[in-house]
C-alpha positions in Angstrom: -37.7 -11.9 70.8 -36.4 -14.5 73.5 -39.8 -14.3 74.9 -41.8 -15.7 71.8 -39.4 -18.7 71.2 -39.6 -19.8 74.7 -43.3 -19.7 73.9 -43.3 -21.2 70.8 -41.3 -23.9 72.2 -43.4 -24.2 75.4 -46.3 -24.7 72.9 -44.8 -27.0 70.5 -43.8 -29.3 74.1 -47.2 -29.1 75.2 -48.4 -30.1 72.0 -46.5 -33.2 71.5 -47.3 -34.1 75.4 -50.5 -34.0 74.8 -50.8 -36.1 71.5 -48.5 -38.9 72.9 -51.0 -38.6 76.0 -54.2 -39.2 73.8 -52.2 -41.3 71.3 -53.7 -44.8 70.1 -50.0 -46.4 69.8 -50.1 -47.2 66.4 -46.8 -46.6 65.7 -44.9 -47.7 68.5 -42.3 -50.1 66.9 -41.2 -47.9 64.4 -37.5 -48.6 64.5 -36.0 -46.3 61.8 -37.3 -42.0 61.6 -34.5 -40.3 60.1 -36.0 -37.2 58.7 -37.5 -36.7 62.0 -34.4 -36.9 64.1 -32.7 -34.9 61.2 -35.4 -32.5 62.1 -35.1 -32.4 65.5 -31.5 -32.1 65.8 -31.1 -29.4 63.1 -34.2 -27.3 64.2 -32.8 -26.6 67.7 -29.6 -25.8 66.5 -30.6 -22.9 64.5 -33.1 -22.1 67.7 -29.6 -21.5 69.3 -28.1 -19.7 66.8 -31.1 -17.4 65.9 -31.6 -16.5 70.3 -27.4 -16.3 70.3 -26.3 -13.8 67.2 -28.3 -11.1 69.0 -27.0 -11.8 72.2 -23.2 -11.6 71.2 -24.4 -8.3 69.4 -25.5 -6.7 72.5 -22.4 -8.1 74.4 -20.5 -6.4 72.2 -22.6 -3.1 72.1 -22.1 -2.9 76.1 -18.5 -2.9 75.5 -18.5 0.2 73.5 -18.3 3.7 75.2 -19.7 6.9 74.7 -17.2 9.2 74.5 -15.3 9.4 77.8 -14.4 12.9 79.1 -10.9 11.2 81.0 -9.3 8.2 80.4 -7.4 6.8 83.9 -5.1 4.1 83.4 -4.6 1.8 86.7 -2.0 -0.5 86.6 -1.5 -3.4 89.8 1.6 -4.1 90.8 1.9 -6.7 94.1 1.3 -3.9 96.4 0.1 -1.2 94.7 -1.4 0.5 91.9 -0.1 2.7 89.4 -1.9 5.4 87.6 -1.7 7.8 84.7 -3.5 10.3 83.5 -2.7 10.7 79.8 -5.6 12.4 78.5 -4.1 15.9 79.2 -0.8 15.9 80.3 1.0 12.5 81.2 0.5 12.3 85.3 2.0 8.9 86.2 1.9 7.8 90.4 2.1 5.2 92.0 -0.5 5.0 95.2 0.5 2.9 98.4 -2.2 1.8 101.1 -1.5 4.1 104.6 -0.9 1.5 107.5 -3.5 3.0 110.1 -3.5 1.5 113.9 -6.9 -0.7 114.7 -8.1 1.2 117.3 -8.6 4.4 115.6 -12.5 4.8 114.5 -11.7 5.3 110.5 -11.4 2.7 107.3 -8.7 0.4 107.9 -6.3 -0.2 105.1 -8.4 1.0 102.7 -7.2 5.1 102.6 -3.9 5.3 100.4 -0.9 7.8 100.3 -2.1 9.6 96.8 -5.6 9.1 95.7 -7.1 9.3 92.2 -9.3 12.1 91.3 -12.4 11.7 88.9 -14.8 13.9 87.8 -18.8 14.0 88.8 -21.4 13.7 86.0 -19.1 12.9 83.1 -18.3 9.1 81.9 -15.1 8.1 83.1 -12.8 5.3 80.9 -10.4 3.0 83.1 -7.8 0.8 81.4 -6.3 -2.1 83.5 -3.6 -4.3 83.6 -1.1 -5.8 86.1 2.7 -6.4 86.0 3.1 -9.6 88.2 0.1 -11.3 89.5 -3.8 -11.3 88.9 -5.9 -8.5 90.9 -9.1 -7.2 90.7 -10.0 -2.9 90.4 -12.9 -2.5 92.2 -14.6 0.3 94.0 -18.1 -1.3 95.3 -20.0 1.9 95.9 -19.9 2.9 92.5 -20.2 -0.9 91.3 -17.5 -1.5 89.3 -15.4 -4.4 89.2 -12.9 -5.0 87.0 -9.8 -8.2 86.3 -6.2 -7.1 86.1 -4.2 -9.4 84.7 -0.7 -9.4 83.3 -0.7 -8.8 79.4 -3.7 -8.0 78.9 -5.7 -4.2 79.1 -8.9 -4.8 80.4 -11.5 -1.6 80.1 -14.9 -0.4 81.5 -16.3 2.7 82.2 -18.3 4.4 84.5 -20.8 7.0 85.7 -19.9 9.2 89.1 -23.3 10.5 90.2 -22.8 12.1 93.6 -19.9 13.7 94.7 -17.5 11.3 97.6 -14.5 10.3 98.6 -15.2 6.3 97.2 -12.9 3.6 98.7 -12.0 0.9 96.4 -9.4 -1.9 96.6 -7.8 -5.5 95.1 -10.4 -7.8 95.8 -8.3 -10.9 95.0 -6.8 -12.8 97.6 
């Protein structure tokens, strides 16, 4: 429904070009037009409001998930993360990144000591927060990004499609 405003607005803007173009000047010293500018100011604003209430809507919508199979919650600490599992029995562990020399041919200080295991082709529900600082949850092959800050549970979910061993990291600084 975007689409049609944005042309009804693109041919209501052409319209008026096009009159003041071919316009005689008749009225050009009219100093006083308050039921136009009424009309002009309260016309766009419920423009805004009409193209915005579906929009929050849908924002909203996106928010909501279907059902997760596992719920993992991942909690940042200043140099690590902490997870539990608390869908099935409560698994807490903490997971520290594995120092690893630079000249050896694998992914450097991204493997850690305990890794998190999700399954494949269900939808997965991660709850994040932090204890000290602000990080960022993120695992970039599977496209998910999320803020940890302290205080505050963040949530998304996601979709594993293909089986892996999927890096992810803090990608604050």
């Amino acid at each position: 429904h975007t689409l049609i405003i944005l042309i009804m607005i693109t041919i209501l803007i052409s319209y008026l070009m096009i009159n003041l173009f071919f316009n005689k000047y008749t009225n050009r010293f009219l100093i006083e037009g308050q039921m136009i500018e009424m009309i002009w100011t309260i016309l766009p604003a419920f423009t805004l409001i009409f193209i915005a209430l579906p929009s929050l809507r849908l924002l909203y919508l996106l928010d909501e998930l279907n059902n997760p199979l596992i719920t993992l919650k991942s909690i940042g600490h200043q140099w690590y993360w902490s997870y539990e599992y608390s869908d099935f029995s409560n698994v807490e562990f903490d997971s520290y990144m594995i120092q690893s020399p630079e000249n050896m041919n694998n992914f450097r200080l991204l493997d850690v000591d305990n890794r998190i295991i999700l399954p494949m082709n269900n939808q997965i529900r991660v709850l994040v927060t932090a204890t000290d600082v602000i990080h960022s949850w993120t695992i970039p092959a599977l496209g998910v990004k999320i803020d940890a800050n302290p205080g505050r549970l963040n949530q998304t979910s996601f979709f594993i499609n293909r089986p892996g061993m999927f890096f992810g990291q803090c990608s604050e600084i």
